[in-house]
C-alpha positions as CSV (number, residue, x, y, z in Angstrom):
1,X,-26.1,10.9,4.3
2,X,-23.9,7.8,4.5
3,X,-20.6,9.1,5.4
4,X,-18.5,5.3,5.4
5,X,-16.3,6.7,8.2
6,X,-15.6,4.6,11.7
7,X,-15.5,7.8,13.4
8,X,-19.6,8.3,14.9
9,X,-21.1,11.3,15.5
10,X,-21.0,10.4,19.2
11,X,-17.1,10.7,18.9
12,X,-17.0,6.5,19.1
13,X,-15.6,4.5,17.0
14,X,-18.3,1.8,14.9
15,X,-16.9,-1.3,14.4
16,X,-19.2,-3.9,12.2
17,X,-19.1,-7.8,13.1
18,X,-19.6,-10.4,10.4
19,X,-20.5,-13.3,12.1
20,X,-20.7,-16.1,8.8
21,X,-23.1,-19.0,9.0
22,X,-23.9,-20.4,5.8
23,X,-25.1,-23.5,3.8
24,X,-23.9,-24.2,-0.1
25,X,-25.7,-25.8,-2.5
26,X,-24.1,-28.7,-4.3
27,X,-23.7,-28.6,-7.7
28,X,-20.5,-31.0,-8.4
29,X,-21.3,-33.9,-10.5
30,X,-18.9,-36.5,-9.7
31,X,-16.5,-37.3,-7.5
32,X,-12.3,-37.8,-8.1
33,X,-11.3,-39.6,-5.0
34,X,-7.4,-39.8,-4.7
35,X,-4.6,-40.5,-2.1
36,X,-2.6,-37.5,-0.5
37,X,0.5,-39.3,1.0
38,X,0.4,-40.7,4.3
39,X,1.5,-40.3,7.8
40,X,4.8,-41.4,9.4
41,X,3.2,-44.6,10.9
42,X,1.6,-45.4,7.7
43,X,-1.7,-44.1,7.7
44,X,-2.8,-43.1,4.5
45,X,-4.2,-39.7,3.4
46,X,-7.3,-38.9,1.2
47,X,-9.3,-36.0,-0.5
48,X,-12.4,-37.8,0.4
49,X,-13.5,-34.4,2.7
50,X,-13.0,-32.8,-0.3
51,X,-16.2,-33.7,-2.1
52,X,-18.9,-34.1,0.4
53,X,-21.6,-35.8,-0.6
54,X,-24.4,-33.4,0.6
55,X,-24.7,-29.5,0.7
56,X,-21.9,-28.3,2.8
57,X,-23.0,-26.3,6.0
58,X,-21.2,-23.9,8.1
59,X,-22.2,-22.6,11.5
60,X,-19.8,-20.8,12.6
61,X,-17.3,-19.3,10.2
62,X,-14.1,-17.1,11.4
63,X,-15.6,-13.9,12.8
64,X,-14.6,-11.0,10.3
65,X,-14.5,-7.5,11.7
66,X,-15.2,-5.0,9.0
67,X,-14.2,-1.2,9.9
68,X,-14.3,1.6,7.6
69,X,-11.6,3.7,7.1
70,X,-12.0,7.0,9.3
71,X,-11.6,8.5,5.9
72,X,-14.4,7.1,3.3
73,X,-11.5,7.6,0.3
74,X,-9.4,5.1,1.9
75,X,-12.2,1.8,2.0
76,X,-12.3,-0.9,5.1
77,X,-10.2,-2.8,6.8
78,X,-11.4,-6.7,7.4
79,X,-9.4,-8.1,10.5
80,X,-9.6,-12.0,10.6
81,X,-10.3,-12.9,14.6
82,X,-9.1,-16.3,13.5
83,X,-5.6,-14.4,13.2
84,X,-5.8,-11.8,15.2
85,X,-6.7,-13.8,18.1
86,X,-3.6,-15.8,18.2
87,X,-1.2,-12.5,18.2
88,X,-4.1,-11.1,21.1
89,X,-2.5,-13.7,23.2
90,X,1.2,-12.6,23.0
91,X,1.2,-9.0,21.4
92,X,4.9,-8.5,22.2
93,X,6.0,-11.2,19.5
94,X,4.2,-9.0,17.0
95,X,7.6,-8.4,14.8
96,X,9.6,-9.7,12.0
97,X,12.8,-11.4,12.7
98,X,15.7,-9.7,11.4
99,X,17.5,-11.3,7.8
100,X,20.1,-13.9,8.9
101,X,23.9,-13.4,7.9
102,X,24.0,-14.2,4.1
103,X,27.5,-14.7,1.9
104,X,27.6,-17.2,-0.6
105,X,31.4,-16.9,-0.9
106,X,32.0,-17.5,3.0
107,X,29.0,-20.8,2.7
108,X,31.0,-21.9,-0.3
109,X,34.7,-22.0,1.7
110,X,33.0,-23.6,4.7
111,X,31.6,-26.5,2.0
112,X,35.2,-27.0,1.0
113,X,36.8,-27.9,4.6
114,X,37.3,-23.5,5.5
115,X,40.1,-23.8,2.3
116,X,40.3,-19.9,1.6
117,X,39.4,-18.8,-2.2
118,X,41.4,-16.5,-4.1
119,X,39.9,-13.0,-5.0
120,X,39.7,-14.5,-8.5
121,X,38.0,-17.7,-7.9
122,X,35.5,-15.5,-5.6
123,X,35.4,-13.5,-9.0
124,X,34.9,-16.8,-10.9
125,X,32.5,-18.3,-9.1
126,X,29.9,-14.8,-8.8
127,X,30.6,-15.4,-12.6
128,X,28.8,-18.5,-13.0
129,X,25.4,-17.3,-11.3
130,X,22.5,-16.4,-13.3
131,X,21.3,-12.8,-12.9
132,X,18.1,-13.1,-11.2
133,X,20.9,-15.1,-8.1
134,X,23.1,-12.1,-8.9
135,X,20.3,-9.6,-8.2
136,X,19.4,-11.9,-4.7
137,X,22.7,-11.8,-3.7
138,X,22.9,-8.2,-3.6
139,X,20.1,-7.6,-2.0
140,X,20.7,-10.3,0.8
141,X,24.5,-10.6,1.1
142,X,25.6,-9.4,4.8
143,X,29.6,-9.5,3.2
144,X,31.0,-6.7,2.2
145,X,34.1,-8.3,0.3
146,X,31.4,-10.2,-1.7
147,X,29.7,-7.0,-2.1
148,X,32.3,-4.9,-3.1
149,X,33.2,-8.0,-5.9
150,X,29.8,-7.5,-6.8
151,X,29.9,-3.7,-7.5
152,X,33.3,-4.5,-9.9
153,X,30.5,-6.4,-11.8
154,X,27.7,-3.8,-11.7
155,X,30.3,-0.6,-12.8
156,X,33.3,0.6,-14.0
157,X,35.1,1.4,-10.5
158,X,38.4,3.9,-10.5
159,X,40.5,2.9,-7.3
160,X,43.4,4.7,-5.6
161,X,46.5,3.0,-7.1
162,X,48.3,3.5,-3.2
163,X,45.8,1.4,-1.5
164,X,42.9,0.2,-3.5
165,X,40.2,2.2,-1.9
166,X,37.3,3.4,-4.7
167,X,37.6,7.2,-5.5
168,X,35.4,7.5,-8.3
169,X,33.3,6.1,-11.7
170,X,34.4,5.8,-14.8
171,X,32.2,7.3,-17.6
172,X,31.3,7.4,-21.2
173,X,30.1,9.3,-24.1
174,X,26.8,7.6,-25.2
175,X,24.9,7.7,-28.5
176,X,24.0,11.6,-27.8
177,X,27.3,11.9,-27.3
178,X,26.3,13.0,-23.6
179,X,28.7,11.9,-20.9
180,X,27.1,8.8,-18.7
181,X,28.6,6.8,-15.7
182,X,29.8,3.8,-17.2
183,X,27.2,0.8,-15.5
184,X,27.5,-2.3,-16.9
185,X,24.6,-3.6,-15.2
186,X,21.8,-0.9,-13.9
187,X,19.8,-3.5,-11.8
188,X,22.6,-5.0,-9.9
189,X,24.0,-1.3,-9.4
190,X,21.0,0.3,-7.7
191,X,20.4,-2.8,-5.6
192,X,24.1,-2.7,-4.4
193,X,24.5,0.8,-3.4
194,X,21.4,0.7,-1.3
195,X,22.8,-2.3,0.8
196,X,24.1,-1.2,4.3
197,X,26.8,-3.9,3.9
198,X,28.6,-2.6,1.8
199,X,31.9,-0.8,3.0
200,X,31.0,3.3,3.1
201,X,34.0,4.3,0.7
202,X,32.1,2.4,-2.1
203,X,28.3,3.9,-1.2
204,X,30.2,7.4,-1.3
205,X,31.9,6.9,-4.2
206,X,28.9,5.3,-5.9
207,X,26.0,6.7,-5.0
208,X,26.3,9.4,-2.5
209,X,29.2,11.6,-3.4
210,X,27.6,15.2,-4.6
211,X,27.2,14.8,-8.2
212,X,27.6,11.0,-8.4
213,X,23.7,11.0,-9.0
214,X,23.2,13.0,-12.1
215,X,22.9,17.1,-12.8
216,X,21.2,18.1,-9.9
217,X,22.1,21.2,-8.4
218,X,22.5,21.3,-4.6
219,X,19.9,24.3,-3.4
220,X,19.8,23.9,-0.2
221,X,22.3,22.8,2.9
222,X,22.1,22.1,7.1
223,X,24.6,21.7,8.7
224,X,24.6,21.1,12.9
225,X,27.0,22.6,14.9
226,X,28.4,19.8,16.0
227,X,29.4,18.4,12.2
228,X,27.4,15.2,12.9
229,X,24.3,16.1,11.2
230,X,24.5,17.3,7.2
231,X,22.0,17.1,5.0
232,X,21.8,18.7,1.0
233,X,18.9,19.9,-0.9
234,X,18.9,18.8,-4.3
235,X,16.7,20.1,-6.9
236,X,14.9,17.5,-9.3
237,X,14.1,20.0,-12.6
238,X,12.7,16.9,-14.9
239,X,10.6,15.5,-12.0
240,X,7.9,13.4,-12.3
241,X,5.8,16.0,-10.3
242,X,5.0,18.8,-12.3
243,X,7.2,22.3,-11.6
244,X,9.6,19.8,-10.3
245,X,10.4,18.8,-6.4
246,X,13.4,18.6,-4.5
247,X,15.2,15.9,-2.2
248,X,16.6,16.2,0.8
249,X,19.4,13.6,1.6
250,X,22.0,12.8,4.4
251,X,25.0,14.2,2.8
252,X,28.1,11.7,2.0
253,X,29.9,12.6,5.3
254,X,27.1,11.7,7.4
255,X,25.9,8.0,6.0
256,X,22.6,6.7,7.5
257,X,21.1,4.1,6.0
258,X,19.0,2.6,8.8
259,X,16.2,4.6,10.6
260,X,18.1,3.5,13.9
261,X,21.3,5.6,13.1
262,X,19.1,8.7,12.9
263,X,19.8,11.1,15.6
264,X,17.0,14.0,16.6
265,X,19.3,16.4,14.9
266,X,19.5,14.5,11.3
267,X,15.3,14.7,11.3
268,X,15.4,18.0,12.1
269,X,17.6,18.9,9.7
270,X,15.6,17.2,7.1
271,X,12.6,18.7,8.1
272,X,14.2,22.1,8.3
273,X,15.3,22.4,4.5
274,X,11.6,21.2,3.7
275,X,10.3,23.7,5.9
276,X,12.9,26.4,4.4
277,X,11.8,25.7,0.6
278,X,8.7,25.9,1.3
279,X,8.0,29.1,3.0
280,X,10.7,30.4,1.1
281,X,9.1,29.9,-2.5
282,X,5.2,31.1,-0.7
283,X,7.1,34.2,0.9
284,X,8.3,34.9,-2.8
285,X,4.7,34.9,-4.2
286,X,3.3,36.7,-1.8
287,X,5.8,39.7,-2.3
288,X,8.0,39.4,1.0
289,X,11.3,40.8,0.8
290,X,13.9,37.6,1.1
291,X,17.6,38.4,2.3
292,X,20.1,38.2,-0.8
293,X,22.3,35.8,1.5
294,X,23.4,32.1,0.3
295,X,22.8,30.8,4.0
296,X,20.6,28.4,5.7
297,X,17.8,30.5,7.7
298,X,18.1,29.9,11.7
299,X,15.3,28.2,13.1
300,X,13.8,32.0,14.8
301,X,14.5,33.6,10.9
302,X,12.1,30.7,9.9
303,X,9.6,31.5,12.3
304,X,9.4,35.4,11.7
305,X,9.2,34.6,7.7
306,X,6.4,31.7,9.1
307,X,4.8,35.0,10.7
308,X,5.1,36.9,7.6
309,X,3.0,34.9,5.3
310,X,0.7,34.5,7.9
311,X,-0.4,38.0,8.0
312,X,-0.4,37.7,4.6
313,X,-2.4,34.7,4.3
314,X,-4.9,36.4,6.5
315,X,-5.7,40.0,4.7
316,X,-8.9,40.3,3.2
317,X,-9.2,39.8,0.3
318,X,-7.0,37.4,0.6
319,X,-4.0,37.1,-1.7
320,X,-4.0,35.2,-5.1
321,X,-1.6,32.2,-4.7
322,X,-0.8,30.3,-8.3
323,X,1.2,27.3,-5.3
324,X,-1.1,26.9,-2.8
325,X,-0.3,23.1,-1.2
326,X,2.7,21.0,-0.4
327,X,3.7,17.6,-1.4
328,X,6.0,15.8,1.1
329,X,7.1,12.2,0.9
330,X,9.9,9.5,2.2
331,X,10.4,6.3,0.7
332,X,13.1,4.2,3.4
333,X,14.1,1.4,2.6
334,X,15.0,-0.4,-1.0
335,X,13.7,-3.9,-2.7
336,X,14.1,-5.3,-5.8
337,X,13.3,-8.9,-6.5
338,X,15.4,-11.4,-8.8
339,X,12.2,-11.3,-10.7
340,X,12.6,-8.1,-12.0
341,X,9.9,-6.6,-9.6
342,X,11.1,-3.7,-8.0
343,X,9.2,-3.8,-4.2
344,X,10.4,-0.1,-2.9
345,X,11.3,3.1,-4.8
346,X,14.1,4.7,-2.4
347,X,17.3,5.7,-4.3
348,X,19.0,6.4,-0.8
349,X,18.1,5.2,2.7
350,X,17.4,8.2,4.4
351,X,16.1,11.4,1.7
352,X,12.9,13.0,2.3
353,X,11.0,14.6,-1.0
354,X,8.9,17.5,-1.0
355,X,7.4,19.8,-3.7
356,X,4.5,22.6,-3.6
357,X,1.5,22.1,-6.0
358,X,-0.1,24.3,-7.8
359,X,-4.2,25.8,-7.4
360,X,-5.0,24.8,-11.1
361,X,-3.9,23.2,-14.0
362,X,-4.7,24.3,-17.5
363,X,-6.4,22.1,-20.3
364,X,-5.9,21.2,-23.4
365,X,-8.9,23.0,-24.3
366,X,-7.2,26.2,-21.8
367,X,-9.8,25.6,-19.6
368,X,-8.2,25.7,-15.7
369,X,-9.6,23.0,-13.5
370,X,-8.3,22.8,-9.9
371,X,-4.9,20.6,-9.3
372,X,-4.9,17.3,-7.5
373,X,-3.8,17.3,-3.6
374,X,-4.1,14.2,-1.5
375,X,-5.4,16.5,1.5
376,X,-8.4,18.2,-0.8
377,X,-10.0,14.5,0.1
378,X,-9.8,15.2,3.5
379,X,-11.4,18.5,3.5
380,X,-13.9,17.5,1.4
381,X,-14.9,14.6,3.6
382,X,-14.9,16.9,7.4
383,X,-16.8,19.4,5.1
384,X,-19.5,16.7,4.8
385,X,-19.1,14.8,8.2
386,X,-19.6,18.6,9.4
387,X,-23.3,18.8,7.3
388,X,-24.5,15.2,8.5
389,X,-23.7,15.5,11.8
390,X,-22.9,18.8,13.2
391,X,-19.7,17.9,14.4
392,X,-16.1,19.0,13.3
393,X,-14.3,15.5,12.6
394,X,-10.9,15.8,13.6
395,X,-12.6,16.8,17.3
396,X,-14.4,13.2,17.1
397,X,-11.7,11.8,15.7
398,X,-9.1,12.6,18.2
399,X,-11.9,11.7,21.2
400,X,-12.5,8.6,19.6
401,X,-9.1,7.6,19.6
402,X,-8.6,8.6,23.0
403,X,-11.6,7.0,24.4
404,X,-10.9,3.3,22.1
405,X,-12.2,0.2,23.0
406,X,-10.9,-3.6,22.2
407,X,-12.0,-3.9,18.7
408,X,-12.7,-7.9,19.3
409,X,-14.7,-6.6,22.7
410,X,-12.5,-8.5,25.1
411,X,-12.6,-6.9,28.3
412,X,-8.4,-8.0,28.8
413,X,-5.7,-6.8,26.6
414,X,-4.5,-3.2,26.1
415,X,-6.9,-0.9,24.7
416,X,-5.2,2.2,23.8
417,X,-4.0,3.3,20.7
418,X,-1.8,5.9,21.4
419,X,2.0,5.5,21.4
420,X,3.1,9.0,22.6
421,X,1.6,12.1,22.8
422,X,2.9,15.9,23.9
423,X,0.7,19.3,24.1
424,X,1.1,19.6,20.4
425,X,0.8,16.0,18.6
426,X,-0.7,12.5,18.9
427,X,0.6,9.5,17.6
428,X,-1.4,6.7,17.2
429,X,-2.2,3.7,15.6
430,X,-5.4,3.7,13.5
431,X,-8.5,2.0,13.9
432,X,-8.9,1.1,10.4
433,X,-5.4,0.7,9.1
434,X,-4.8,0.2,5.3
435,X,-1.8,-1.9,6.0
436,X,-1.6,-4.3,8.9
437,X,1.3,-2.0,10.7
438,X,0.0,1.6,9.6
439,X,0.8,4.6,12.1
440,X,-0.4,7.7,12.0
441,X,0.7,11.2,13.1
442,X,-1.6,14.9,13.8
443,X,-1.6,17.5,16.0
444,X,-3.8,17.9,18.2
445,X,-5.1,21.3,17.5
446,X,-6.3,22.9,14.1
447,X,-3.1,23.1,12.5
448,X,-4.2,21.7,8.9
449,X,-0.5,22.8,7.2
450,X,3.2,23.6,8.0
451,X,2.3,27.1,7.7
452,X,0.1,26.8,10.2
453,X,3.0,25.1,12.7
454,X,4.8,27.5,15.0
455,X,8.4,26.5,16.3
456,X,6.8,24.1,19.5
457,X,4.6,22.3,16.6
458,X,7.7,21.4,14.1
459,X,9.5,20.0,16.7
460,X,7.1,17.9,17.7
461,X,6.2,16.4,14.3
462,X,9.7,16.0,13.7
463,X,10.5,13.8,16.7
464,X,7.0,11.9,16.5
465,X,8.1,11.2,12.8
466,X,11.7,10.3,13.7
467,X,9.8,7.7,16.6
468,X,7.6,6.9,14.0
469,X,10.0,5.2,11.4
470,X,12.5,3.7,14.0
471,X,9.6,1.7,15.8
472,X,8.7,0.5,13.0
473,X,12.2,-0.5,11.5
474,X,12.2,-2.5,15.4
475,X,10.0,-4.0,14.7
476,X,11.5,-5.4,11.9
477,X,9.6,-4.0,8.7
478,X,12.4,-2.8,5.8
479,X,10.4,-0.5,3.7
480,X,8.0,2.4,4.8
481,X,6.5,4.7,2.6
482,X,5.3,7.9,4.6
483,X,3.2,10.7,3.5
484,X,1.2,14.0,4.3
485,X,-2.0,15.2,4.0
486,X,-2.2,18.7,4.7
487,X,-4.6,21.5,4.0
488,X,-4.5,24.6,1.5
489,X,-2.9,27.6,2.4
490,X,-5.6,29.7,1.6
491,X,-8.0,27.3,3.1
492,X,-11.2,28.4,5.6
493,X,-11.5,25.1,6.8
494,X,-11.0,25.4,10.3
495,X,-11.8,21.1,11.1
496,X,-8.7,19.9,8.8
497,X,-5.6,18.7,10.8
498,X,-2.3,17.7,9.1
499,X,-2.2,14.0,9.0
500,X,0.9,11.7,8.6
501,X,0.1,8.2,7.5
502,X,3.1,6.0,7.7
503,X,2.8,2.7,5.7
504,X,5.1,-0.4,6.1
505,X,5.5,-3.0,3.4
506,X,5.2,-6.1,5.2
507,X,6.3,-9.7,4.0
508,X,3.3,-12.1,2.5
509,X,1.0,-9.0,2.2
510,X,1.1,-7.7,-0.9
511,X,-1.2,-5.3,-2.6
512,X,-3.7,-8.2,-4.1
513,X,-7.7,-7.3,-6.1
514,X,-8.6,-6.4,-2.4
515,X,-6.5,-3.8,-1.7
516,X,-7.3,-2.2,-5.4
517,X,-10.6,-2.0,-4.4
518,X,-9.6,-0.8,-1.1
519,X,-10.6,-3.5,1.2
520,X,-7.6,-3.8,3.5
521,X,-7.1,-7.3,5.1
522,X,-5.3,-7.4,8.7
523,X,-4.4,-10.2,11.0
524,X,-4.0,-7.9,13.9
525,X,-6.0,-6.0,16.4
526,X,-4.7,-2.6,15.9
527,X,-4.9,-2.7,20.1
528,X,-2.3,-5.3,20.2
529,X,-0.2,-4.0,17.7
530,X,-0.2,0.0,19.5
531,X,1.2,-2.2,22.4
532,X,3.9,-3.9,20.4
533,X,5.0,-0.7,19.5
534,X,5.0,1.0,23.0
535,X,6.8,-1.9,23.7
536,X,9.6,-1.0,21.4
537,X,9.3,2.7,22.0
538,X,10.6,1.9,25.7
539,X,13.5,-0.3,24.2
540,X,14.5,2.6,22.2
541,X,14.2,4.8,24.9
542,X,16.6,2.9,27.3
């Protein structure tokens, strides 16, 4: 059995090395010889290499390395050593430089001689521009007055009368006679209000106040001690996941919009309402009695109703569970292009989404076939890793990684892919990564879901998740989309590990025909890159 995985059955990882030389037959039938330009001395510049006059031959064509995916349902990654190479030699400039200042208004002043604009000329001039430069403005402008002018344009504001601070939206009846914020311009809205520039009184009026954002009840709510860390749970009934899913956002009096404002508190306060829901709704089917008290559980009331629905879990015959998997997501980071393209889905910087889904879903015919979960791939796959080989996978895979070698060969240069590791978790960088500047998170025992993660293993995940996404944001990537794999509750698959895969989109990369068919293209070593982000992990350390 062909298995398509990089992880061996000696616990090493395979690596394949394409090493292209090739000749071409010629079947061009005339030739278009033209001038280019020329150099700065003079020297003219032709296409003449462009049409050779024989078969072309090529000995020695870039070095590909092809790796498959540790997971078959994932495809290969094809690292370029032409590329890779040239970061190889200076891994710690692996990054991308942060956005430069930006203010059209401020550029505009400085063009006439510093004279200062009045608010309407400012007004004035933003009115001339085109939408598509209204929609890059937003998204680029570092000026807060230019972006508050902005968000005058994109809604119907209502400021205090006293002092001109914004304390609410104006809204309207549409044609269903249902009462709507009144936005005069939807795109320039949801781009504005995910911009860290502008002033916090208008994100809270705009976007995060509770209620500001539709309907949706608030179920859930953590609060620290201290008053620095809030969070709210809001339930999403019309979700585009069936049986609905619910968000968990930094409330309005404790604004984060960049991964580096996030505090070890915030992310475990996120974690901790997804962890809440969740063994809240399973302790419900199952029959376990639930306090009648509107409060947040305490982190040892979540472990003794963890413990409940474990012995549960484990009577035999087991119990008959219609929700039986989770769903948890985070899309940081926002990007719209004047195109019209939108580039990342958040709707607020820092909100985590989970949901549970259910064991079947019924057919049209009312047949039940079993309901789709991202980690059923991964069980099916150790199942058969376990059959061809006789190991368990995650025990190879977590060997491999530890015992990595220079995917190039070199016998210089870091080799290890881990960036920090505890008793309870590994994070790494993967062998085979489906975006250039992939991480990846799992514990290092056979804990395959949160129910299976005991007070020492949440903690853990949630700091190597918090290190995860402010290491990457470092490095200068803008949008990560991070998600979980994780095993069925009533699962006897003993060889499936919880897996986070955290997935950056990354400037000139993006998804092309070779990443729909699952061929990842990198320019990296994922050796050099693990040791750009150790790099950064220190900085954020000190």
């Amino acid at each position: 059995m062909n298995l398509r995985s990089c992880v061996g059955k000696d616990a090493r990882f395979i690596v394949g090395v394409h090493k292209p030389c090739f000749e071409v037959k010629n079947l061009r039938n005339h030739d278009y010889f033209a001038s280019l330009g020329q150099l700065e001395d003079g020297t003219m510049i032709d296409n003449t290499v462009n049409f050779p006059g024989s078969d072309p031959y090529e000995p020695c064509a870039d070095i590909i390395y092809e790796i498959a995916n540790p997971f078959p349902f994932r495809g290969a990654t094809y690292i370029n050593s032409a590329w890779a190479d040239i970061k190889a030699a200076s891994p710690e400039k692996i990054r991308i430089s942060a956005p430069e200042s930006c203010s059209l208004l401020q550029n505009f002043e400085r063009s006439k001689g510093s004279k200062r604009l009045k608010t309407e000329d400012k007004t004035a001039l933003l009115d001339t521009l085109p939408h598509p430069l209204l929609i890059a403005l937003a998204q680029a402008s570092t000026d807060p007055e230019e972006l508050m002018l902005l968000a005058k344009k994109s809604c119907h504001i209502l400021f205090d009368p006293k002092d001109q601070t914004p304390v609410g939206i104006g809204y309207k009846k549409n044609r269903l006679n249902k009462v709507v914020p009144d936005i005069y311009d939807h795109e320039l809205f949801e781009v504005l209000v995910n911009n860290q520039s502008l002033p916090n009184d208008y994100k809270n009026t705009l976007v995060l106040k509770p209620g500001v954002q539709g309907n949706n009840e608030i179920t859930g709510e953590y609060l620290s001690e201290d008053g620095n860390t809030h969070v709210f749970e809001y339930l999403r009934r019309n979700s585009y996941i069936p049986w609905g899913h619910f968000a968990s956002n930094m409330a309005n009096d404790a604004i984060r919009y960049s991964t580096q404002d996030l505090c070890l508190e915030d992310m475990k306060g996120i974690r901790h309402l997804y962890y809440q829901r969740i063994f809240v709704r399973l302790a419900s089917g199952l029959g376990i009695f639930l306090p009648d008290k509107k409060e947040c559980l305490t982190q040892s009331g979540l472990e003794d109703l963890r413990n409940k629905i474990q012995t549960k879990l484990k009577q035999n015959p087991g119990p008959s569970l219609e929700f039986d998997n989770t769903l948890w997501g985070w899309n940081f980071g926002y990007g719209y292009a004047q195109s019209g393209h939108r580039l990342h889905a958040s709707h607020q910087m820092i909100h985590q989404q989970n949901a549970m889904t259910p064991k079947h879903v019924q057919t049209s015919l009312g047949r039940k076939i079993p309901s789709f979960s991202c980690g059923d791939l991964i069980s099916d796959f150790t199942r058969q890793y376990r059959k061809a080989t006789g190991k368990n996978f995650f025990g190879n895979y977590l060997t491999a990684i530890k015992n990595n070698t220079r995917t190039d060969g070199a016998k210089i240069g870091e080799s290890s892919l881990i960036l920090m590791e505890d008793g309870h978790t590994i994070l790494f960088v993967p062998k085979a990564q489906i975006c250039e500047w992939e991480l990846q998170l799992m514990p290092k025992t056979a804990c395959g879901n949160i129910i299976e993660a005991d007070i020492n293993m949440r903690q853990s995940l949630d700091r190597a998740i918090l290190t995860a996404v402010k290491t990457l944001e470092s490095l200068g990537a803008q949008m990560v989309t991070s998600i979980e794999f994780s095993k069925r509750f009533d699962s006897k698959n003993c060889d499936q590990h919880l897996l986070y895969s955290f997935i950056p989109r990354l400037p000139y990369a993006p998804d092309t025909f070779s990443e729909a068919q699952l061929r990842w293209i990198s320019g990296c070593y994922p050796e050099d890159f693990a040791h750009a982000c150790r790099m950064a992990i220190k900085t954020l350390i000190n």
